[in-house]
C-alpha positions as a Markdown table, in Angstrom:
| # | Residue | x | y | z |
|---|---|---|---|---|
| 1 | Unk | 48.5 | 8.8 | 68.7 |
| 2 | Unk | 45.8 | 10.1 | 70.8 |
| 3 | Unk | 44.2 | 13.3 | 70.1 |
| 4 | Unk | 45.2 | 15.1 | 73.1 |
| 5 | Unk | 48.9 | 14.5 | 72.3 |
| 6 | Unk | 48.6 | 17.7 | 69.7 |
| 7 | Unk | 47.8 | 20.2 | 72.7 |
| 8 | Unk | 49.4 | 22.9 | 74.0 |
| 9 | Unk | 50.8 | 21.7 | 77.7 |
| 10 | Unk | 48.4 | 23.6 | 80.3 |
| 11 | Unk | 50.8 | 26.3 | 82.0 |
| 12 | Unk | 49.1 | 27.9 | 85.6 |
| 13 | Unk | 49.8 | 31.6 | 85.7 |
| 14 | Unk | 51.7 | 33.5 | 87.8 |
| 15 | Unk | 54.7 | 30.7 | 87.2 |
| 16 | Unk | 58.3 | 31.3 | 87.2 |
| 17 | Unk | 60.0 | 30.8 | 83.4 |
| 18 | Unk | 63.2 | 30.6 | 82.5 |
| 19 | Unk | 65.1 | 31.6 | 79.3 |
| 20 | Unk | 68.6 | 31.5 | 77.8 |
| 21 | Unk | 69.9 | 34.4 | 75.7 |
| 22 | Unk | 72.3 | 33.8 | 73.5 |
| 23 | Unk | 74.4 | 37.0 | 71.5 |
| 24 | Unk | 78.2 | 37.4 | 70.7 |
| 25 | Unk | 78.9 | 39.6 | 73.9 |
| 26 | Unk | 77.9 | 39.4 | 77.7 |
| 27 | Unk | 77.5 | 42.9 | 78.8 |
| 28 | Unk | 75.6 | 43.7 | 75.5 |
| 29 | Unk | 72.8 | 41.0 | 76.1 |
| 30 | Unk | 72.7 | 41.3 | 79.8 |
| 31 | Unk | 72.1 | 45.0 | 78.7 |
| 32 | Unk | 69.8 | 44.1 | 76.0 |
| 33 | Unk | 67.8 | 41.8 | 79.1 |
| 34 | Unk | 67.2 | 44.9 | 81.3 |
| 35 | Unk | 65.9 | 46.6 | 78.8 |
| 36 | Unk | 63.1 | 44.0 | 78.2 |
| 37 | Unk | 62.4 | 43.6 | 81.2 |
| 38 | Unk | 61.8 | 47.1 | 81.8 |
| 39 | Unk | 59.9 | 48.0 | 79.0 |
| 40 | Unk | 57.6 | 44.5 | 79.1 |
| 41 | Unk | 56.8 | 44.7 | 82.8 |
| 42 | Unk | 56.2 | 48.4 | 82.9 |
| 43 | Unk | 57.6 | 48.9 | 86.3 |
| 44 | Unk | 56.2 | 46.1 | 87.6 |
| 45 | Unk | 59.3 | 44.1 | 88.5 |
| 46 | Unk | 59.1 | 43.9 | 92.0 |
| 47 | Unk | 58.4 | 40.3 | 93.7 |
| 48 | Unk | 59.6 | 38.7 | 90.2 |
| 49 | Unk | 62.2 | 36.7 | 91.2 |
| 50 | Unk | 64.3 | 38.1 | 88.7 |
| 51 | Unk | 67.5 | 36.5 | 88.1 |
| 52 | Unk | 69.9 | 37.1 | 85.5 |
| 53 | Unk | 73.3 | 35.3 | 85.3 |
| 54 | Unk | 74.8 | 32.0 | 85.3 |
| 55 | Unk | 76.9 | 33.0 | 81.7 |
| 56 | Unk | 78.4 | 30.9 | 79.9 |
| 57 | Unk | 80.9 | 30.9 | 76.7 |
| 58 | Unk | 80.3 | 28.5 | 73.5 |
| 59 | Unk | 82.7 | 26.0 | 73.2 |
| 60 | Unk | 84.6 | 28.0 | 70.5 |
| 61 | Unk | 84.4 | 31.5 | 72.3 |
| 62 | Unk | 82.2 | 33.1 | 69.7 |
| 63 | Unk | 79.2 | 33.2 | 71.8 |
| 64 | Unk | 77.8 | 33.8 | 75.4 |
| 65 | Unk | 74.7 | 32.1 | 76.7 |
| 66 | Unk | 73.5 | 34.4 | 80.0 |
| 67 | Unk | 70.2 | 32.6 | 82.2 |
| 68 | Unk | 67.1 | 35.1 | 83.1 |
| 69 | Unk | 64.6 | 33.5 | 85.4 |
| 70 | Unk | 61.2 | 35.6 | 86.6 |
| 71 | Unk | 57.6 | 34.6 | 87.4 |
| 72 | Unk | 55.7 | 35.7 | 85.0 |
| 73 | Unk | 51.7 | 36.6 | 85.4 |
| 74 | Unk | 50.2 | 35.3 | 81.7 |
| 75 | Unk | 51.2 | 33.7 | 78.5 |
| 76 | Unk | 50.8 | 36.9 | 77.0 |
| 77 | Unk | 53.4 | 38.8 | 79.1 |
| 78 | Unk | 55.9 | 35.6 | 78.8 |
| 79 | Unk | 55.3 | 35.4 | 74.7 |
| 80 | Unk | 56.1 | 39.1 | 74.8 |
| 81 | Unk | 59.3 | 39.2 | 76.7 |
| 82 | Unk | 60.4 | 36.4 | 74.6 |
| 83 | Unk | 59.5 | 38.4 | 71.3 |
| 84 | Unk | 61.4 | 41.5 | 72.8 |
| 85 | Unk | 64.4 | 39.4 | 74.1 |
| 86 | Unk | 64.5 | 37.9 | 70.2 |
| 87 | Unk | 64.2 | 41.3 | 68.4 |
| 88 | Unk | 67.1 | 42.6 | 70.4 |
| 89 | Unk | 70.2 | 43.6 | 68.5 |
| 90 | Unk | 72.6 | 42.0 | 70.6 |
| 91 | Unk | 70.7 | 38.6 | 70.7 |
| 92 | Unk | 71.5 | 35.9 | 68.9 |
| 93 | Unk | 68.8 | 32.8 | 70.3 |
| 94 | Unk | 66.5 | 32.8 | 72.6 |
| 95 | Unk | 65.7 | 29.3 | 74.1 |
């Protein structure tokens, strides 16, 4: 195994990044996803991209999986939408 193989990939900032949020209810994560958004981009959310949708229901019904797609402008910002998204109440997973 080379040594390189061990690295983090190299990521170019401003990129767009997509998630899936998984929680037991649609409205509640989509809900739970706005609010992220809001309080990690501070108002900055124009010329995103932003795109939340595309649900979908687990095979058994007990869970909703619900897309949200953005550019993001740093690993910093995209690590702390993810960490938001995952402290959420109403999340489940996010992927």
């Amino acid at each position: 195994m080379a040594e390189n193989d061990n690295q983090k990939p190299t990521i170019e900032y401003p990129c767009h990044w997509a998630f899936k949020v998984i929680g037991l209810e649609e409205t509640a994560v989509c809900l739970a996803i706005d609010k992220c958004l809001e309080d990690c981009l501070a108002g900055d959310m124009a010329k995103r991209g932003i795109h939340v949708g595309g649900s979908r229901e687990s095979r058994g019904g007990k869970y909703v999986s619900v897309s949200l797609s953005l550019q993001v402008a740093s690993e910093e910002e995209r690590n702390a939408l993810f960490q938001a998204l995952a402290n959420r109440p109403e999340v489940r997973i996010v992927i």
